[in-house]
C-alpha positions in Angstrom: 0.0 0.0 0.0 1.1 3.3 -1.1 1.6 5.9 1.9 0.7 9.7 2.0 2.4 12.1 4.0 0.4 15.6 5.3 2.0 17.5 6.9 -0.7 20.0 8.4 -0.9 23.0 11.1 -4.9 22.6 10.7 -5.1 25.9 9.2 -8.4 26.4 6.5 -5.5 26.4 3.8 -4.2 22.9 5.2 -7.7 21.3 5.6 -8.9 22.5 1.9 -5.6 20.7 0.9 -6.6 17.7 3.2 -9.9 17.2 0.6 -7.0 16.4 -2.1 -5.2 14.1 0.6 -8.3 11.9 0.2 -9.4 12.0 -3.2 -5.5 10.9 -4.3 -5.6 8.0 -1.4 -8.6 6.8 -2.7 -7.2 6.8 -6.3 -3.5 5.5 -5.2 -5.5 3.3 -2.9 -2.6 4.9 -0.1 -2.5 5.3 3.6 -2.7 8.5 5.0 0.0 10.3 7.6 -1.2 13.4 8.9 1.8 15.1 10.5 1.6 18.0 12.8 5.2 19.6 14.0 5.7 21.9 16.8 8.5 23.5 18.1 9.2 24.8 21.5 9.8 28.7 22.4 13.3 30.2 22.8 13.8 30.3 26.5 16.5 30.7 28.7 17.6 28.2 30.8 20.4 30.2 33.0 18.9 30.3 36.5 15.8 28.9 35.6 15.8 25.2 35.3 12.4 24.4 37.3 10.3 26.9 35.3 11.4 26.2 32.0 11.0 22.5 31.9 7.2 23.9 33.4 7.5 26.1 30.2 7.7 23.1 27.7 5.2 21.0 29.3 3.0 23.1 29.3 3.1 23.8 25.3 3.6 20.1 24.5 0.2 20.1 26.7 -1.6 22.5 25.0 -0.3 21.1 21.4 -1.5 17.7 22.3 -4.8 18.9 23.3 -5.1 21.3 19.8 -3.8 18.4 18.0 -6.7 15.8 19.8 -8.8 18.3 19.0 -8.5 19.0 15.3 -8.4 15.0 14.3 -11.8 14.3 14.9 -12.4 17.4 12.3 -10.5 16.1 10.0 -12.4 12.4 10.3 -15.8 14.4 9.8 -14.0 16.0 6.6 -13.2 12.5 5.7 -17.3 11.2 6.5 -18.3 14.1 4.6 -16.4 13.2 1.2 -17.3 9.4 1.7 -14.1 8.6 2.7 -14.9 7.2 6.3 -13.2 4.2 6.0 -9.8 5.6 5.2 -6.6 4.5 6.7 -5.3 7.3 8.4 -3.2 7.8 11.2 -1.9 10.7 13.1 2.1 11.6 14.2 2.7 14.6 16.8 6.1 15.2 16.4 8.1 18.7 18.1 11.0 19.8 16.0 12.3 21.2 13.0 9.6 21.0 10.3 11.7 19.6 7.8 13.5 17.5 9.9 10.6 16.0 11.0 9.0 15.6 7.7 12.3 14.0 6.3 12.6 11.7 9.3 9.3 10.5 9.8 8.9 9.8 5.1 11.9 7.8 5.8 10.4 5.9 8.7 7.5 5.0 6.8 8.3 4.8 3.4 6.3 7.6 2.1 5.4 7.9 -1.6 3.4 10.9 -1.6 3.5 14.7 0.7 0.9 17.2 0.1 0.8 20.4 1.2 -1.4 23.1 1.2 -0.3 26.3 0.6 -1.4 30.3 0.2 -1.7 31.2 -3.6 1.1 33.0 -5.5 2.8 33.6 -2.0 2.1 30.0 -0.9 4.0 29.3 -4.3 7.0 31.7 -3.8 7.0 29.9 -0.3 7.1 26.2 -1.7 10.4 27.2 -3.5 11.6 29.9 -1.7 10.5 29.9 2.2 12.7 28.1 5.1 9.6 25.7 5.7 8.3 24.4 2.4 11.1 25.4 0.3 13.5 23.1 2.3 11.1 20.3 2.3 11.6 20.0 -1.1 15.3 20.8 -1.4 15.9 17.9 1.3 13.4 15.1 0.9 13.0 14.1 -2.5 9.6 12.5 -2.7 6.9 13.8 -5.7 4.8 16.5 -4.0 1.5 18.4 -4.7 1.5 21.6 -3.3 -2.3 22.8 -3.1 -3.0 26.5 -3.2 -6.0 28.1 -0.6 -8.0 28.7 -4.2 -7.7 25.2 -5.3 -11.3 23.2 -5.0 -11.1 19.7 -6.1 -12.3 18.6 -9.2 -11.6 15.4 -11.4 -7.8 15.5 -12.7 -7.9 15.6 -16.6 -5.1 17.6 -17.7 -1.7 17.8 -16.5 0.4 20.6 -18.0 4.2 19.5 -18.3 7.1 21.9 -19.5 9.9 20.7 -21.3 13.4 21.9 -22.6 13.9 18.3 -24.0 16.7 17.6 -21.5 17.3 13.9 -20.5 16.0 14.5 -16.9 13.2 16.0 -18.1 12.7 12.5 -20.3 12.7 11.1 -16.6 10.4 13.8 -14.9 7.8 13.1 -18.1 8.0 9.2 -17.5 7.1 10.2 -13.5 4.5 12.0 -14.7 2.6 9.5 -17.4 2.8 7.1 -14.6 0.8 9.9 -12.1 -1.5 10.6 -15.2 -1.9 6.9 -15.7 -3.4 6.3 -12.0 -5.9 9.6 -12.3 -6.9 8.8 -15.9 -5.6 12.0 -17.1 -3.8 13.4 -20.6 -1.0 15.3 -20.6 0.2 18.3 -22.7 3.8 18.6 -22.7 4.8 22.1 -23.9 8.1 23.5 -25.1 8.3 27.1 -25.5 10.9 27.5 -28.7 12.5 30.8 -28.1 15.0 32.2 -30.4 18.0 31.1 -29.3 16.6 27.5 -28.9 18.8 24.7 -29.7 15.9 21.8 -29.5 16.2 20.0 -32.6 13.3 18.3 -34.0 14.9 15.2 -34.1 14.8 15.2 -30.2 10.9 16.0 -30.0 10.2 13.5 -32.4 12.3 11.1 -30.4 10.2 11.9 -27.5 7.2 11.2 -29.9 8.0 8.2 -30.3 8.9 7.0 -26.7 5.7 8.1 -25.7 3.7 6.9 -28.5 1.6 4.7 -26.6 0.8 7.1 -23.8 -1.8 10.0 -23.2 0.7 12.9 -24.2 0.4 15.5 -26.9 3.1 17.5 -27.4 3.0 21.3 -28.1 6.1 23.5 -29.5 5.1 27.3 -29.4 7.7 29.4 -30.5 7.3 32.5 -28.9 10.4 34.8 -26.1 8.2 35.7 -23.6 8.4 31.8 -21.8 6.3 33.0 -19.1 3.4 34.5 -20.7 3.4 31.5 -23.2 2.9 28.9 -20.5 0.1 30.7 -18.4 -1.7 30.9 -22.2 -1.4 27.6 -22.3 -2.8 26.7 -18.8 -5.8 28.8 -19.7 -6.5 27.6 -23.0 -5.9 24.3 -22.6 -8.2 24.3 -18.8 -5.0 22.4 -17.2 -6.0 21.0 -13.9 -2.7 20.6 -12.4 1.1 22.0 -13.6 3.6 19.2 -12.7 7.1 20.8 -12.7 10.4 19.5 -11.9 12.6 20.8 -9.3 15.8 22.9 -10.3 18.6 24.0 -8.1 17.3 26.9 -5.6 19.7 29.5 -7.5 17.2 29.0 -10.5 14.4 29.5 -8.6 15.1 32.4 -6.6 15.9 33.9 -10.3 12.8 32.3 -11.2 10.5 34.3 -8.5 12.8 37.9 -8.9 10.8 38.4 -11.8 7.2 38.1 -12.8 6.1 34.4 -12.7 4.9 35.0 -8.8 2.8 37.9 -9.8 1.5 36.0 -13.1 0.7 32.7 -11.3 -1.9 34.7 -8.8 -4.1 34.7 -11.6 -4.2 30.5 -12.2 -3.9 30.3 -8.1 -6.5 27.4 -8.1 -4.0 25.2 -10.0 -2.0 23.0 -7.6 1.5 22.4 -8.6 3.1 18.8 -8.8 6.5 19.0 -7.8 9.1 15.8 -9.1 12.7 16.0 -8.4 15.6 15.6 -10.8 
């Protein structure tokens, strides 16, 4: 059985994410983690022993009670989408959020992480931000990051981009196989600027190696990359933009310019997120 991991601080933005965590365990027929991470407040310890060990148990208290709380919401959100019979278990763990999240998917063998996040800034976050962004530097397992706008519907188009590299060959395979389980197409697109060097012999190749698969491929030659993607997404009514990860040098050049601001306007598309 395929496993899950959600990672969750309970937040409206995590639970609309959690309706995704269900509708891909029922498809991947998976088992569901739900992770909640806390960490403990700076205190000092010089002189002070007696009250700050009083300190800590008190907010591993009152995070065990929220966290005991919150579950039995998320099993009526589960009832309420038909998915009562779930396997789902629960992990309080205080730490580091990405070392918890990278200790407990190695643990349990986790195939899966979803993660809800806040729109364009959620997005700039996944990459960027010391929580998210690290999650995906460090643990390298496929993950959907779900923006706040994002409401579930059925998964028929997956938008992939391509500059016909052979990791992107890899990424593509990763992704047919996700498409595969969801019954979805895909629409791989290369943007052909003018100082291109994709010859058609390698698109063709690719053709061919995916010949028996639900992919269409799309060249559009046009400079502006950007703009010619987000087109794409909106004529095309993509579902969900799988991506694969580049080193966080390229992203942070990625999010200096405009793809932040332009993504706020398809901020109800979650992102799939493979690693090279």
């Amino acid at each position: 059985m395929e496993k899950i991991l959600f990672p969750t601080d309970f937040s409206e933005t995590a639970n609309n994410a959690f309706v995704y965590v269900l509708e891909m365990a029922k498809v991947f027929k998976a088992e569901v983690i739900v992770l909640h991470v806390y960490e403990l407040p700076p205190v000092s310890y010089e002189g002070y022993p007696i009250y700050v060990s009083e300190v800590f148990e008190s907010v591993e208290l009152d995070k065990f009670e929220n966290f005991k709380d919150q579950i039995p919401y998320l099993r009526k959100i589960a009832e309420e989408h038909h998915f009562d019979t779930l396997k789902m278990s629960h992990v309080l763990e205080q730490g580091d959020l990405v070392s918890v999240v990278k200790a407990i998917a190695k643990k349990n063998k986790v195939d899966f992480i979803i993660m809800g996040t806040n729109g364009a800034s959620g997005l700039k976050e996944t990459f960027m931000g010391s929580n998210t962004g690290s999650v995906i530097a460090d643990v390298p397992i496929t993950l959907l990051s779900v923006p706040f706008q994002a409401k579930f519907k059925q998964i028929k188009k997956i938008a992939f981009t391509t500059r016909y590299r052979a990791k992107d060959h890899k990424a593509l395979q990763q992704v047919v196989e996700f498409a595969n389980k969801v019954n979805a197409q895909v629409k791989c697109l290369h943007v052909r600027t003018a100082d291109s060097d994709v010859k058609e012999v390698q698109i063709d190749k690719w053709r061919h190696d995916f010949k028996n698969d639900p992919v269409e491929f799309f060249v559009i030659p046009d400079n502006d990359i950007e703009g010619t993607i987000f087109e794409f997404l909106d004529d095309l009514d993509i579902d969900i933009l799988a991506m694969l990860t580049y080193k966080r040098s390229f992203l942070q050049e990625l999010f200096r310019h405009s793809f932040t601001k332009k993504f706020s306007y398809h901020s109800e598309i979650p992102l799939l997120v493979f690693h090279e």
